[in-house]
C-alpha positions as CSV (number, residue, x, y, z in Angstrom):
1,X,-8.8,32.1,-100.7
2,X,-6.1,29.9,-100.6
3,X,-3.0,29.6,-98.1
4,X,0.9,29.3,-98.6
5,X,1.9,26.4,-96.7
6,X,4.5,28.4,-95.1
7,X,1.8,29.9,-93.4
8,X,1.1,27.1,-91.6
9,X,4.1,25.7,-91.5
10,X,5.0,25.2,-87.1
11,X,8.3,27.6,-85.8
12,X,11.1,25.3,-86.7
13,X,13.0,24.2,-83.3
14,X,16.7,24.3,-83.4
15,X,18.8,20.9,-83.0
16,X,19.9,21.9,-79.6
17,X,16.8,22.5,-78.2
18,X,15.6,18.9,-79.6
19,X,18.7,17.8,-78.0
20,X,18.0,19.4,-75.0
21,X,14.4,18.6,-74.4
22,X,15.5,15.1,-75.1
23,X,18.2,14.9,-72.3
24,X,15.3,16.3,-69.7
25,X,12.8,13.4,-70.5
26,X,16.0,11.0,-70.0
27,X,17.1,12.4,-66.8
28,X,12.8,12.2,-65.6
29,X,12.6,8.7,-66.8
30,X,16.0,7.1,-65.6
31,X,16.7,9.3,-62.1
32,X,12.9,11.3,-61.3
33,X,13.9,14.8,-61.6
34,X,11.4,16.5,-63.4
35,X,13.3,19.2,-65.2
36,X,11.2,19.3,-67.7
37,X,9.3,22.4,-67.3
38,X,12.5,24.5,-66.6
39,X,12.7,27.8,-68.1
40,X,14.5,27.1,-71.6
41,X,16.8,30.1,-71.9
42,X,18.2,29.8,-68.5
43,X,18.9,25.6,-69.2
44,X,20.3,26.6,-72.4
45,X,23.1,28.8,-71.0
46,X,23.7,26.0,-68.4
47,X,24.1,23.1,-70.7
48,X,26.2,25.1,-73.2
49,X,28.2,25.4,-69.4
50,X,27.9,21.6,-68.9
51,X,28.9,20.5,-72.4
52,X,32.2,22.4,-71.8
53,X,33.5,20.7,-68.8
54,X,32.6,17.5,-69.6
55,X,34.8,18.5,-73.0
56,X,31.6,17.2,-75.2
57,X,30.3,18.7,-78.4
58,X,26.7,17.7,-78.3
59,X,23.9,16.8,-76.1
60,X,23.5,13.6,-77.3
61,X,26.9,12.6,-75.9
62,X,25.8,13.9,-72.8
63,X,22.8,12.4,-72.6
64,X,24.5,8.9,-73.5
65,X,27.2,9.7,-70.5
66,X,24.5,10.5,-68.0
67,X,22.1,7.0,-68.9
68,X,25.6,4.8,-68.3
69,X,26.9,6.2,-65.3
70,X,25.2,7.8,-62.5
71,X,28.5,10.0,-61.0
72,X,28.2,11.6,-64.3
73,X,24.9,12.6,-63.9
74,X,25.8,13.9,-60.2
75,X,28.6,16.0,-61.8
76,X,25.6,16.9,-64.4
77,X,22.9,18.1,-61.2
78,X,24.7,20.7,-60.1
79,X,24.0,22.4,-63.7
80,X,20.5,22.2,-63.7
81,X,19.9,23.5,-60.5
82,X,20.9,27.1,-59.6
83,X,22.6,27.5,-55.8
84,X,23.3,31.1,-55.7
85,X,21.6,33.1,-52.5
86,X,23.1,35.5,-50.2
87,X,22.1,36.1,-46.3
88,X,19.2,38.8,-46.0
89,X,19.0,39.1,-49.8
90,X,16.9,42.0,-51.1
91,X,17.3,43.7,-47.5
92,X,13.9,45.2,-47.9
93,X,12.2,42.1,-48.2
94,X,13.8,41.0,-44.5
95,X,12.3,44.5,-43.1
96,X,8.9,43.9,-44.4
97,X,8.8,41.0,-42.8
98,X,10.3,41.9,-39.6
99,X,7.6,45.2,-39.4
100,X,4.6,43.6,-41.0
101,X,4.1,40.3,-41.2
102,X,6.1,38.7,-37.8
103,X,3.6,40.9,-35.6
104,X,0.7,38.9,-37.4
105,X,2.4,35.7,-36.8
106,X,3.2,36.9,-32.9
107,X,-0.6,36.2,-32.5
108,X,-0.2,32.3,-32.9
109,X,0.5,29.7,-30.4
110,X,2.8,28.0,-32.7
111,X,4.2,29.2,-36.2
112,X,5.7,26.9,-39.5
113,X,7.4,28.6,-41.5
114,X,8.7,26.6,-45.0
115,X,11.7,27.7,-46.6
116,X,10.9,26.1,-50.4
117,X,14.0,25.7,-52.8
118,X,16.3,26.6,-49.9
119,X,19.4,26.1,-52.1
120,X,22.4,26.3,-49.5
121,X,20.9,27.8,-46.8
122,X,21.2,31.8,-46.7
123,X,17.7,32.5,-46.3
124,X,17.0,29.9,-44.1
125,X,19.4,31.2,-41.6
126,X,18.6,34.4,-42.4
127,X,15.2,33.8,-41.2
128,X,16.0,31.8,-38.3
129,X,18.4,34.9,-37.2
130,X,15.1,37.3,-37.9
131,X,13.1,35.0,-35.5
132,X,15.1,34.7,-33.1
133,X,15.5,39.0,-32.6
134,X,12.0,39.3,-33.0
135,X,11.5,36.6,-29.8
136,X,9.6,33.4,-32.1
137,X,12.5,31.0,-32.6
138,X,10.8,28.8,-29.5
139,X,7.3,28.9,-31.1
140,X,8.5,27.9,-34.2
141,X,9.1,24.9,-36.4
142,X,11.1,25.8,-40.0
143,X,11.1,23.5,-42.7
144,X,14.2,23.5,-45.3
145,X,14.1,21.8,-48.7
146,X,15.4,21.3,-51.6
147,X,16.0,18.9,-54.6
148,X,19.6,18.8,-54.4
149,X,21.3,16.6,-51.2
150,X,24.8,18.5,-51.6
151,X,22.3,22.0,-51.6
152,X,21.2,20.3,-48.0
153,X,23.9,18.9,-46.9
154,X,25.5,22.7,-47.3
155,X,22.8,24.5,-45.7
156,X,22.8,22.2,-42.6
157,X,26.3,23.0,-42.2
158,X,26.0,26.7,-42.3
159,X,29.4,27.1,-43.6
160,X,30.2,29.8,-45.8
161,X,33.4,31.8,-47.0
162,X,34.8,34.5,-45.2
163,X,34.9,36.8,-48.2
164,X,31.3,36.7,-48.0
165,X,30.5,38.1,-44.7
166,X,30.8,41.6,-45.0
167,X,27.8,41.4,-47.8
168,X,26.3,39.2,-45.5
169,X,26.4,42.0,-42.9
170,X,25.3,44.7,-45.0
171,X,22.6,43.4,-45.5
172,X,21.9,42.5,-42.1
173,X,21.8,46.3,-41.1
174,X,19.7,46.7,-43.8
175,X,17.4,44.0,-42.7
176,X,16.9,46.3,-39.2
177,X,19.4,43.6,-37.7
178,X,19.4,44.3,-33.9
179,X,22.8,42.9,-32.8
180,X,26.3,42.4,-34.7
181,X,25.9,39.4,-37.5
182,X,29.0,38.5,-35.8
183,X,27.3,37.3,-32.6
184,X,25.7,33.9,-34.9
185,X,29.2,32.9,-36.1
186,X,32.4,31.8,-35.3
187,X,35.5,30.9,-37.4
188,X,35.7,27.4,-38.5
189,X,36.8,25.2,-41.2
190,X,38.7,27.9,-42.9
191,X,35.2,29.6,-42.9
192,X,32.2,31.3,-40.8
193,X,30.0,28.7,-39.1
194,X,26.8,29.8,-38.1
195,X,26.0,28.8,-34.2
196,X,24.6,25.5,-34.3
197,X,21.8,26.8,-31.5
198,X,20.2,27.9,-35.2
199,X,19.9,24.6,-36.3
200,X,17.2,23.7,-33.4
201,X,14.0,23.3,-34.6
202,X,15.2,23.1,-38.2
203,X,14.3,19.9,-40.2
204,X,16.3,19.5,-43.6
205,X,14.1,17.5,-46.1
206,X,14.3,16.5,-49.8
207,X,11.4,18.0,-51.6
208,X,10.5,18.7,-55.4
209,X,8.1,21.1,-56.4
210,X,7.7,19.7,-60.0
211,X,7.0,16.2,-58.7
212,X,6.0,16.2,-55.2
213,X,3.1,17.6,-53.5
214,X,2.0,19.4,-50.4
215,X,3.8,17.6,-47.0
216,X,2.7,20.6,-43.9
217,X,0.2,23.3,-43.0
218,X,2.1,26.8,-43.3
219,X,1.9,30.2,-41.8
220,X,5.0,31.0,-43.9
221,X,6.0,30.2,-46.9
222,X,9.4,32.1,-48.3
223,X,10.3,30.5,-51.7
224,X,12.0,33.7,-53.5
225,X,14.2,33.3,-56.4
226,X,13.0,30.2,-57.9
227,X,9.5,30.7,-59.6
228,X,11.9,32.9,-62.2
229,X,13.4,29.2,-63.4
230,X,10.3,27.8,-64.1
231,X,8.0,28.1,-67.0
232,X,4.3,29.3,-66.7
233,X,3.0,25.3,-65.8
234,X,5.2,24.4,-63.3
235,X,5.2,28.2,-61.4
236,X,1.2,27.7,-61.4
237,X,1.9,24.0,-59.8
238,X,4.1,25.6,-57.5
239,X,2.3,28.3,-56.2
240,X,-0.7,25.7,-55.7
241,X,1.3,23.9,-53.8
242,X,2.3,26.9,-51.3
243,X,-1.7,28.2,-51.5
244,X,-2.6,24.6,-50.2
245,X,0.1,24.6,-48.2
246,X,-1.0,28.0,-46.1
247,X,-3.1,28.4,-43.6
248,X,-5.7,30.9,-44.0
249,X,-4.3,34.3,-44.1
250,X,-1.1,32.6,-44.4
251,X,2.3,34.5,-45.9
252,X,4.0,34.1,-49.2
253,X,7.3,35.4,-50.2
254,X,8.7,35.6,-52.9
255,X,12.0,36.9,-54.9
256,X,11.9,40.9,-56.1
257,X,11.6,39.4,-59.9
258,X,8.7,37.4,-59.4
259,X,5.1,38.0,-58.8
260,X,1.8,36.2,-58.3
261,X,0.3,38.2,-61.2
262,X,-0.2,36.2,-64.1
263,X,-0.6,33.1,-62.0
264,X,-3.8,31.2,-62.4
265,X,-3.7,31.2,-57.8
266,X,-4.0,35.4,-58.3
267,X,-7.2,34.9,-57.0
268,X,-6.4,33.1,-54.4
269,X,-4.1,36.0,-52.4
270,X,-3.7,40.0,-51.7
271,X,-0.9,41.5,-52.4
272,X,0.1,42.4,-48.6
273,X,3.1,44.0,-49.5
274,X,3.7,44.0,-53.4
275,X,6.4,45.9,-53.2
276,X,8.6,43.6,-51.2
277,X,6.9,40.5,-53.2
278,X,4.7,39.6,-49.9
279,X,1.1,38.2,-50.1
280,X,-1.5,36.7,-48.2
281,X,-3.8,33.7,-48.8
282,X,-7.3,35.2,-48.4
């Protein structure tokens, strides 16, 4: 029986996406970020984004911009990563922790927690202010990172707009805050500064988890939010990054989209509280 060559003939990829895939092997090649195993449909949005301010009709130019001059590529970073976190996000998640898991960490001497893809610091300090009401902050050594230095440089300061504090406190209730948010910050810089007694024991570090591998033995690893921009290879590198990472019976957190379900580390954890997107290394 014979067959019509259109039967075997592969999906045909649109220009863009040729484009596209082309500007992520240029950008690994000439500045090692490894974008390249992105999700698609979220880089597509964000490039159609990009190609408008830089007032550019094609990829190609944009690629061409980005190889001859570096700031361009900086104005260019900001696109491919995603910054957008709010203090005690998914509320629920906070709890969970606060009720579950931080007795189970009580038990050792001393606690690490990393804060993976920490973007400009919410959760960090978020989890720093969780800590410190539940009595651990002295015991315990948090590592921040991220693969963008403005992202850090942000999320060291702790600054944030004042329009976004009463969210920020909402969600602190909800969390089963036990003081006023208002007692970690003061008025600064046209903004709220978080108390800088937060940033002790805090170490800020640049870290990729397409390219880089495992750097600290976890009890904690919080990484919510980020797995959903990845595609299938580089969420399984990451999560074998976090399962090496962990001690045994060791946390993982992730964001209420995400789930260790169809990675190929399943195995490797129970779902301690699927729900709120908690497991543990077994």
């Amino acid at each position: 029986m014979s067959h019509s060559i259109s039967a075997v003939r592969p999906e045909r990829i649109s220009d863009f996406d040729i484009e596209l895939k082309l500007l992520l092997e240029a950008v690994y090649l000439k500045y090692q970020h490894d974008f390249r195993h992105y999700s698609m449909s979220s880089l597509r949005r964000r490039m159609l984004h990009a190609l408008d301010e830089f007032g550019l009709a094609t990829l190609s130019q944009l690629q061409d911009r980005i190889m001859r001059d570096s700031a361009d590529f900086s104005r260019l970073f900001r696109y491919l990563t995603v910054q957008v976190s709010d203090m005690f996000r998914d509320p629920a998640y906070f709890l969970a922790l606060r009720e579950h898991v931080l007795p189970l960490l009580r038990t050792y001497p001393s606690i690490k927690v990393w804060v993976a893809g920490c973007s400009t610091g919410e959760e960090l300090w978020s989890l720093k202010i969780l800590f410190d009401e539940e009595g651990l902050t002295e015991r315990t050594l948090f590592y921040a990172t991220d693969i963008d230095p403005d992202a850090l440089a942000r999320a060291e300061a702790g600054i944030y707009a004042l329009d976004r504090i009463a969210g920020f406190t909402q969600n602190y209730l909800a969390a089963g805050g036990r003081a006023s948010l208002s007692d970690y910050y003061h008025a600064a810089y046209g903004g709220a500064r978080f108390a800088s007694s937060l940033r002790d024991r805090v170490v800020f570090a640049d870290h990729s988890l397409a390219t880089d591998e495992v750097f600290l033995e976890a009890h904690l690893v919080s990484c919510r939010n980020v797995l959903i921009y990845f595609d299938r290879v580089l969420q399984n590198r990451a999560v074998g990054l976090f399962e090496r990472a962990l001690v045994r019976r060791g946390f993982l957190g992730l964001g209420s989209k995400e789930t260790l379900r169809f990675s190929d580390q399943h195995e490797a954890f129970d779902a301690f509280r699927e729900r709120e997107r908690i497991y543990q290394k077994r």
